[in-house]
N, C-alpha and C positions, 0 to 999 in steps of 0.2 A: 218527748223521748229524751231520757237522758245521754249523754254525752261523755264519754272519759277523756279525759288531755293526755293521759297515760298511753294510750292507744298512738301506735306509732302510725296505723293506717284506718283511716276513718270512714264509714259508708255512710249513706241515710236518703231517704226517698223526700227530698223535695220538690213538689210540680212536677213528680214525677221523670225526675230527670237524677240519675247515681251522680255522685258526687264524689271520687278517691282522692283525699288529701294526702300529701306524703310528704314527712314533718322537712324543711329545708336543710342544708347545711347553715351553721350557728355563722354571724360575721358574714352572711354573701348575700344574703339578698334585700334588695332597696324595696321601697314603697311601692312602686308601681306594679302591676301587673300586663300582662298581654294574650291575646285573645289569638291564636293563631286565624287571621283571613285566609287560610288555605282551605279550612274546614267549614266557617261560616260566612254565608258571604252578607255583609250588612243589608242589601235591599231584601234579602230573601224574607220569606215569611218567621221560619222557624229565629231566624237572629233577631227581629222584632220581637216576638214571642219572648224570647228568653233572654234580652237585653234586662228588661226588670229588675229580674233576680238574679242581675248579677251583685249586686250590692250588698244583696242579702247573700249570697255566698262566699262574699271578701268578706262581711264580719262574722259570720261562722267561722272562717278559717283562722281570722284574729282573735277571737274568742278562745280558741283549743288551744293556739300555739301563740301566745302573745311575745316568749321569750324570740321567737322565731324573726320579729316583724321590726325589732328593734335596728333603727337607723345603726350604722358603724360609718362613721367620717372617713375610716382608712379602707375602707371597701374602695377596691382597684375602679377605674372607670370605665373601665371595658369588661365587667362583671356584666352577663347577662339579666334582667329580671328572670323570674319564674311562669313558668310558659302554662296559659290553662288551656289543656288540650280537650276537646269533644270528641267524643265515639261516634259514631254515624245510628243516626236514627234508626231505632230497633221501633217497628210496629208490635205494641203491648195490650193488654184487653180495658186498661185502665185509662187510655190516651192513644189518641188517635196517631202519635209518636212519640219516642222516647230516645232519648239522647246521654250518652256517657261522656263525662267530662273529667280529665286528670290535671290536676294541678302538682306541675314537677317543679322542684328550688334547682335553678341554675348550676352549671358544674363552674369551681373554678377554672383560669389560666394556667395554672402552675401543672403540669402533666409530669404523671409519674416517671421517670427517668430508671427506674428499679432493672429493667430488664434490656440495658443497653449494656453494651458488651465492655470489659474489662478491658487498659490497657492502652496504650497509645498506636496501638498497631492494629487495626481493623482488618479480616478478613472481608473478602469484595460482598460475598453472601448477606454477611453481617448488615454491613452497610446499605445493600440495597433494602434490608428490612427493614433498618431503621428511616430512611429517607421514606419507605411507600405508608410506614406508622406515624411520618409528620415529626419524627424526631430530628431531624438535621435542617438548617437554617438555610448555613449557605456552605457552597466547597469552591476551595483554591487549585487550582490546576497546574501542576508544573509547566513548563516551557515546553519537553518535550512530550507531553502527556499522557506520560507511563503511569506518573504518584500523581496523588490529591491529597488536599488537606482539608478536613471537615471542620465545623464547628457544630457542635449539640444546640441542643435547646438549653441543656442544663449548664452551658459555656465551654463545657469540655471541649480539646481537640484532638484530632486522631488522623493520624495516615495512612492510604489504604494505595495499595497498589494495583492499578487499575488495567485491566485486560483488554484487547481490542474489542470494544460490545459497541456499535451505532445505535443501539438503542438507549446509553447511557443520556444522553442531551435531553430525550425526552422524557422521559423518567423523573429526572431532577424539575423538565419545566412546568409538568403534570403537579408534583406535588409541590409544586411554590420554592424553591430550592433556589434562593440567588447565587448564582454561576459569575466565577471570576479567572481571569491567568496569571499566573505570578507573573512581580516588576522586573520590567528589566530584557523581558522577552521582545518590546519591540529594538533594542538596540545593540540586541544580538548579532545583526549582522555587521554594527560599527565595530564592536568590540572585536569581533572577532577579525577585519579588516585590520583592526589595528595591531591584534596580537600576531599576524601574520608577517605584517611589516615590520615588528621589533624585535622578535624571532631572530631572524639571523645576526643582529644586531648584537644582544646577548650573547647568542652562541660564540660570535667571534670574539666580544671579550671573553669568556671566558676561557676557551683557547687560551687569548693572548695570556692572560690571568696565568695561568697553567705553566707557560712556557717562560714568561718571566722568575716565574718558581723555581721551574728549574735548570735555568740557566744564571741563576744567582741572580734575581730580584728582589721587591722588597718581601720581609719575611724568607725568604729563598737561601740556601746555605751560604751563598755570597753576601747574601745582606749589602745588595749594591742598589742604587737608582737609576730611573730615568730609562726611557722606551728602549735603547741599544747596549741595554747589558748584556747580551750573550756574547758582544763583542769584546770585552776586557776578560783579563786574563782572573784567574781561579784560585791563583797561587795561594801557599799558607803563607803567612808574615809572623816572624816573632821579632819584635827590636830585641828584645833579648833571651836567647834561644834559650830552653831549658829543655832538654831531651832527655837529659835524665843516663846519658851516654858521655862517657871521656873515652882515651886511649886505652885509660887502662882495664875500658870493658873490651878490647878488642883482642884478641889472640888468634896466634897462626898467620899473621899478615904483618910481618915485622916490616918488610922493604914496604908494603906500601902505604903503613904509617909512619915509616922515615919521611915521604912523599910529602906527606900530607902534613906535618907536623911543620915542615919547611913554609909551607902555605900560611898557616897558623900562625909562626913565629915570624913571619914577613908584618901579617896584619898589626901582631901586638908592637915589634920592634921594630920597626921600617926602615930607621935611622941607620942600624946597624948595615943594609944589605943596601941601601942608597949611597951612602958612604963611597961603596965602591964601585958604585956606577949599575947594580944590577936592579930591575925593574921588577915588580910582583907579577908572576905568572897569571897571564889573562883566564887561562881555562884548564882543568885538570882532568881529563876522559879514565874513567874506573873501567877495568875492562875484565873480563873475569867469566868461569863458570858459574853456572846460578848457583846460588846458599853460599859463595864462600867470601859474601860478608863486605859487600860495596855497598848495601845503602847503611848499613851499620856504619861505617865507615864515616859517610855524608853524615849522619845523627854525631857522629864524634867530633868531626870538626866543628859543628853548629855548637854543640855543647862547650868546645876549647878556646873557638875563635872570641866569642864576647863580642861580633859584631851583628848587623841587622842580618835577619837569615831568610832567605826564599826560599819555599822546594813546592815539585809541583810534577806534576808526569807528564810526559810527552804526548801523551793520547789525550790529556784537554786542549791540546792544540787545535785538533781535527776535531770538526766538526760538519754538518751535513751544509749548511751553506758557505757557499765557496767568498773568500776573504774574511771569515772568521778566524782562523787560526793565525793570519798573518798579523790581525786585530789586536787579536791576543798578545803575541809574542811583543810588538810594541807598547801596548800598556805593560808589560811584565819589566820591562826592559825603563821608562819610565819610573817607573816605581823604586825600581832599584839605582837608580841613576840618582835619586830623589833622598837616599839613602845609604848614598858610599861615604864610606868602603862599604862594600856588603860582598855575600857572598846567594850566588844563584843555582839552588841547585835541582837539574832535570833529570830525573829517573827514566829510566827505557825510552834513550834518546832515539835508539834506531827505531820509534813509531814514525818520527817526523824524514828523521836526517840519515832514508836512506837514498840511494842514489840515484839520479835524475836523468831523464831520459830514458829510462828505459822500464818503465810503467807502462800501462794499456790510457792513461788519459792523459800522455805526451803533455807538452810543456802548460797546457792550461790545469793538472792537476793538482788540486788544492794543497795536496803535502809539499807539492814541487813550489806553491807559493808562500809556504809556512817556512819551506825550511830557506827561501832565497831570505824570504825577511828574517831569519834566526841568523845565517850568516855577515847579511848588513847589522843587523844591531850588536855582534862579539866585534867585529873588525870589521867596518863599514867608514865612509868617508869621513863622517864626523866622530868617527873613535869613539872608546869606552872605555873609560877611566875610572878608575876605583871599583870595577864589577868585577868579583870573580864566580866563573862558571864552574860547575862540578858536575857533569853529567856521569851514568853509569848504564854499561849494556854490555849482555854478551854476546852478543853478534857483530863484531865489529870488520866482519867480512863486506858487511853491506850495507855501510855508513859509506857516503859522500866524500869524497876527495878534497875537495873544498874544506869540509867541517873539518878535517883529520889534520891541516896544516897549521906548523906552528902560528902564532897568532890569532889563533879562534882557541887550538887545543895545545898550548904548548907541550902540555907530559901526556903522556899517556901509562896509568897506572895499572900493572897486572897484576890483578888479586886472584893467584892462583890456588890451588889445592894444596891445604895447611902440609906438610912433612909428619914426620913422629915426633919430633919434638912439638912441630904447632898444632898437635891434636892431643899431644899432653896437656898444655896451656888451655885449650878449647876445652875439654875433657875437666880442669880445674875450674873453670868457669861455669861451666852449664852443672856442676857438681853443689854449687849455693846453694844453702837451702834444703838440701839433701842429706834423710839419714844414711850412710853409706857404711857398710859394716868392714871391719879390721880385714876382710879375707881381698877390697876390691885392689888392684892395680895399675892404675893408669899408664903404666907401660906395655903393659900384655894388651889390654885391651886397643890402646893406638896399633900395635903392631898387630890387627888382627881386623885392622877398618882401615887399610888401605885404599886410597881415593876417597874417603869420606870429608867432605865437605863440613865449614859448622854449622851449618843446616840438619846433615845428615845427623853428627854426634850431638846435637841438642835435643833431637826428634830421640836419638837411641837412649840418653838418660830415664827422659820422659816415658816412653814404653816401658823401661826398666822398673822406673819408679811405677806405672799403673801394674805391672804383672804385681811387685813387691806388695800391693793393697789389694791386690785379688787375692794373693794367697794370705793375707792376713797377718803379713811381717811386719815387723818394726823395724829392718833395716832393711837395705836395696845388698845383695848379695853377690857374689862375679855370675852364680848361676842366673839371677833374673838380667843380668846383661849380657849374660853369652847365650839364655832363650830370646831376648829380644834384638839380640843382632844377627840371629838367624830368623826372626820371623820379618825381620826388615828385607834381607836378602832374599828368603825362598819363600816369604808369607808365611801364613799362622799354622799350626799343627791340624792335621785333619785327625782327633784322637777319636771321633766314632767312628770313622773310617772302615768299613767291612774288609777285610784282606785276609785270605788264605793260605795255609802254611804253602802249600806249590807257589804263589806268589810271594810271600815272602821267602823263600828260600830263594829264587828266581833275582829279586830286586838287590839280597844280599849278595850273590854271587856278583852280581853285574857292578854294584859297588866298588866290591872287592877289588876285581877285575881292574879298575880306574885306578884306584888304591896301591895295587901291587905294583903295575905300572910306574906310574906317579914317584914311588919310593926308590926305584931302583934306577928310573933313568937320572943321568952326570948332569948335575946344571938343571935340575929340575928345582921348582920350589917345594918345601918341605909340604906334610899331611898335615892336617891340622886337627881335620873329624870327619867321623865318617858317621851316616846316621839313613838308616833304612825309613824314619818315621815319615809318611807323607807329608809334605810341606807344597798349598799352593797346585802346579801341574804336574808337581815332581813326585814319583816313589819312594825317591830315598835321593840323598846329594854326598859330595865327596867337599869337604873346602879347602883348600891350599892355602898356605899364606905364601903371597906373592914376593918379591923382592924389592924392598923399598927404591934401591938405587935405582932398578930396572924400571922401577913405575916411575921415579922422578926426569928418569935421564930420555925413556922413552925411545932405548935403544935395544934392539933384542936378538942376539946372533944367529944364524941358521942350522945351529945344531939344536938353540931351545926351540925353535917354533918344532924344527921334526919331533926333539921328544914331545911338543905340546900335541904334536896328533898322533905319535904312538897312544900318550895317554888315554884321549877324547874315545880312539879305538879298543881301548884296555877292556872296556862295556860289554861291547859285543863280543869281543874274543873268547872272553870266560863264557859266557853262553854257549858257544859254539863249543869249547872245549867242557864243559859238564854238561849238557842238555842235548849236543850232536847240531849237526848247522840245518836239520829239517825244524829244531822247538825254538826256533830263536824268534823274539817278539820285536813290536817297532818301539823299544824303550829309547833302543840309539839314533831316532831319527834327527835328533837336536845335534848331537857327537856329528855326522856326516854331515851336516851345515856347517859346522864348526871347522870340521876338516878341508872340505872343497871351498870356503872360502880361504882360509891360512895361504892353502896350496895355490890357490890362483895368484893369490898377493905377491906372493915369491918367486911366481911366474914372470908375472906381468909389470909388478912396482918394482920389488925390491930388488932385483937383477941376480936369482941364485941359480938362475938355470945355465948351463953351457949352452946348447943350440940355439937358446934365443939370447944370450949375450946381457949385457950392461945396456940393454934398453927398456925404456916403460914402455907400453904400448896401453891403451883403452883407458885413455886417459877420461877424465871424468867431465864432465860437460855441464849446459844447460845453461840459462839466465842467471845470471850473477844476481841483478834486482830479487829471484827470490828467496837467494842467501842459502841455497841445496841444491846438491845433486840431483837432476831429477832423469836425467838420462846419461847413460854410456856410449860416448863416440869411440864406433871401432873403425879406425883409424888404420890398419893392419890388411892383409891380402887373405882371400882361404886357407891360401897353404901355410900361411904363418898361424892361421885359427888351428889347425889339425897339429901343428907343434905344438904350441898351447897346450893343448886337448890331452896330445901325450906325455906330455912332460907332468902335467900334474896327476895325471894318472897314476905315472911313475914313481911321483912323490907320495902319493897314497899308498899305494901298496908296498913301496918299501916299510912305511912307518905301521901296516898291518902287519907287515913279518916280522918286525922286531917286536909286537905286544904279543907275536902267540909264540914265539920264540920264548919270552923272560914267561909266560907264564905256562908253560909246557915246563920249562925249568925248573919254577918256585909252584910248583902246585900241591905238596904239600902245607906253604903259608897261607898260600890261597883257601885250602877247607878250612885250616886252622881260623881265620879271620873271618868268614862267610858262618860258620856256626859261632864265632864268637858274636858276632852280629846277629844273629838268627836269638841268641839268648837274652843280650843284653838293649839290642836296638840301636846302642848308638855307643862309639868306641872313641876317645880322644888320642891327639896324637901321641902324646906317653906310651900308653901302653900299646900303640901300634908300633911303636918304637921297638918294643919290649920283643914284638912277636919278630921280628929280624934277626936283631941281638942273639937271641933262641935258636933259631932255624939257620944262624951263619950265613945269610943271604949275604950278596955279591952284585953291587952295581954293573950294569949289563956294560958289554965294550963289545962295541958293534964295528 
């Protein structure tokens, strides 16, 4: 029978026993063969029987497929041979038994990898596939045995995060799966003993770290050293001051740069004032309402003097542990001692040096130890020589006794509220830099900011100048400084403002009413403007300019405060006289503050009443330590409260009769002014001027 080699699967009846060859894979299979003994068992008959041919069946099979049988040196060593498997004897009519036998070529080791899942991140599913198909080797188990790490057959590895299943261990040890725990897991409990105990350790420096920062440590704005810096002082130091300030940035404070310049011309010529026996002022206390230009002042002497310059505020004194501030004060003090002549100066002294003993933390209170050690180091036993002090505050009601005596503070300097001419000067100053058009006049406008501080007229420039680039001017005009000294006084314009002619007619009447008043009472201060437009909590405002002498001198006779509360009254009057006293609103409830305080004052302070005499009574009280009134001691009998009582009653209602009186009189001007208001919004005093002139009005004489 012939034979094809072409034939990939080959039959043939020898001895009656089939034969399927099935051609090998090329490169895997060795010499040998093997006989499964599961199928034949050597003693039996039929394995006798068919031992023979087995030889002739290994060269048949070499015969058809010789490329097949060829040795390869590089064949792995754990390559199976090819296995000759036997059918189980089939009873046939030709042989008393008949046997099938398969000769299969070994599979290689290398197993297909094709259907294992993409990616470094295994779903659990995934993974149990691959482990129960023999594809995973061995897995790493984290510490707390949430994740695992696998590794492939093919080397790959992968993360799978692992779900509570108790049937995972066996799983892995069924299919041959070497099992491991990540490093590290048994010394988990040292570590973690350890990191318990170094814990706080960190934490506390870091704190400390923190608080060296910022109490001027290293790196820290102090830029100082070593564990107890929060104890040295903060001060700024220049050896040679450059502020960028002289005298002649300073205006409206003439007397208290005479002061100071004396200070200054001690440092540079000392010769001169030694001579004749006189010593340089140990200490200089600036004493003053806010803005009117004490610490400006301190920058001008630092800039004049040309010597080492200290400044520093009195609130890094204090600090939350007690003997720091006292710390303080002697390293500051040190410093400057280290560097006289010099000049020390403390801004808002009254943080430290107010008065003692009468605090809630009596005599162990740290300021009360800040300021004992501020007064040993000015004038203390061992003296202070070439330091001079410059402190500035406005509260000098509740400074220390001690700190205020010559020797610690020889001068005491009052930087009070600039006049018309020092807010001309001020006004010339804050005007640098400023396009200011031909119409402004720095007299009108001083005479129009009485009590303005240079605080106040620097702030008013400045508005001035933002309205002028709002409206898109190239100069500042008197109008963008007479809109912005009124939105400083009575706030910004309310121009959406909903308002009805009944209300404005109402607001302009009530105006008026103030207005009429105002113009016609003796010894009143003139009008200035009158203006219905909402401003702030107000409907509409009336402005007066006040009398300079009167504001400087601070003296005011008992015929202007009456007419000041005819006027205040003037409000309501006109209401009641066009509207009837049922339509009258609570516009005037500020005016009747106004009034009943006045009236009490002149009751009680100023001695204008007859039945209560040339006495004060309800004098004003309370803890001096906290530098205000904070209660009223009445000091006085019932019976003397019910005089009280009527006396200013009586002062009010006089000064009611005389505002419905002049406007019962002038009511004619009154509609005249109330629609001229009602037209234009807002009337200066020119042409309220104009409406008198007109109308022949007549200062009232009551």
């Amino acid at each position: 029978m012939a034979l094809s080699s072409t034939n990939p699967l080959l039959s043939s009846n020898i001895f009656g026993t089939k034969i399927f060859i099935s051609p090998p894979t090329p490169k895997t299979v060795p010499r040998k063969f093997l006989v499964q003994d599961s199928i034949f068992n050597k003693n039996s008959k039929s394995f006798k029987n068919i031992q023979s041919h087995t030889t002739l069946a290994a060269l048949l099979f070499s015969s058809i497929t010789p490329q097949a049988l060829a040795v390869d040196d590089a064949t792995p060593p754990a390559a199976a041979p090819p296995v000759l498997q036997a059918e189980a004897p089939k009873p046939g009519p030709s042989s008393p038994f008949s046997q099938n036998l398969v000769l299969t070529a070994p599979k290689p080791q290398a197993q297909s990898t094709s259907d294992l899942p993409d990616g470094s991140n295994w779903r659990y599913s995934e993974f149990l596939n691959a482990v129960k198909k023999g594809k995973v080797e061995r897995v790493r188990f984290s510490k707390d045995g949430s994740a695992l790490q696998l590794t492939a057959v093919d080397g790959r590895r992968a993360t799978v995060t692992v779900p509570n299943d108790p049937d995972l261990i066996d799983i892995l040890a069924m299919n041959g799966v070497d099992i491991s725990v990540s490093e590290g897991d048994s010394g988990n409990g040292l570590f973690s003993f350890i990191g318990n105990l170094i814990f706080p350790f960190i934490a506390f420096a870091g704190l400390f770290f923190l608080f060296r920062r910022a109490q001027g440590g290293p790196g820290g704005p102090g830029g100082l050293g070593g564990p107890m810096d929060f104890g040295r002082s903060k001060s700024k130091f220049q050896e040679v001051p450059e502020t960028g300030i002289t005298f002649a940035d300073v205006a409206g404070a003439d007397q208290a740069k005479l002061e100071l310049q004396e200070v200054v011309d001690f440092l540079k010529n000392p010769d001169k004032y030694t001579a004749l026996g006189a010593k340089i002022p140990k200490g200089c206390l600036l004493v003053g309402p806010p803005g009117t230009g004490k610490t400006l002042l301190a920058r001008a002497v630092a800039g004049e003097a040309g010597v080492p310059f200290f400044s520093c505020a009195a609130s890094e004194f204090v600090e939350l542990f007690v003997g720091v501030g006292a710390s303080r004060v002697r390293d500051l003090f040190e410093k400057a001692k280290s560097k006289a002549p010099c000049i020390v100066f403390i801004d808002e002294i009254d943080a430290v040096g107010r008065q003692r003993g009468a605090g809630l933390g009596g005599g162990n209170d740290e300021r009360e130890q800040t300021i004992n050690q501020l007064l040993t180091e000015m004038d203390g036993f061992s003296g202070n020589s070439g330091v001079i002090v410059l402190a500035a505050t406005n509260r000098p009601d509740v400074l220390d006794a001690a700190l205020l005596r010559p020797g610690r503070f020889d001068r005491q300097v009052t930087v009070d509220r600039p006049d018309v001419a020092g807010r001309v000067k001020i006004l010339q100053v804050h005007s640098r830099g400023k396009a200011l058009a031909k119409d402004v006049d720095f007299e009108k406008i001083a005479r129009r900011t009485p009590g303005f501080t240079g605080a106040d007229l620097q702030n008013l420039m400045n508005e001035a100048a933002i309205l002028a680039a709002r409206r898109d001017l190239k100069e500042i005009s008197k109008d963008e400084i007479s809109d912005a000294l009124e939105r400083i006084i009575a706030g910004p314009e309310k121009k959406n403002a909903v308002v009805s002619d009944e209300k404005k007619r109402l607001v302009a009447y009530h105006e008026a009413g103030h207005a009429l008043v105002g113009a016609l009472m003796p010894e009143y201060d003139p009008v200035a403007k009158i203006s219905i437009i909402p401003r702030g909590q107000a409907g509409g405002l009336t402005f007066f300019a006040p009398s300079e002498e009167r504001l400087e001198s601070g003296l005011y006779s008992r015929s202007y405060l009456e007419n000041q509360m005819a006027v205040a009254l003037g409000g309501r009057v006109a209401e009641e006289v066009i509207f009837g006293s049922d339509n009258v609103t609570t516009g005037a409830s500020n005016d009747f503050m106004q009034v009943s305080r006045v009236a009490r004052q002149m009751v009680e302070r100023f001695g204008f009443s007859k039945k209560i005499g040339q006495v004060a009574i309800g004098g004003p009280g309370g803890n001096p330590f906290l530098g205000q009134q904070m209660s009223t001691q009445k000091d006085y009998s019932m019976a003397t409260a019910d005089i009280v009582d009527a006396e200013v009653r009586e002062l009010v209602e006089t000064a009611y009769t005389r505002a419905k009186q002049i406007m019962t009189t002038h009511i004619d001007i009154l509609h005249e002014l109330a629609q001229l208001l009602i037209e234009k919004e807002t009337v200066d005093g020119e042409e309220f001027m104009s409406l008198f002139i007109d109308g022949k009005a007549e200062l009232y004489v009551g």
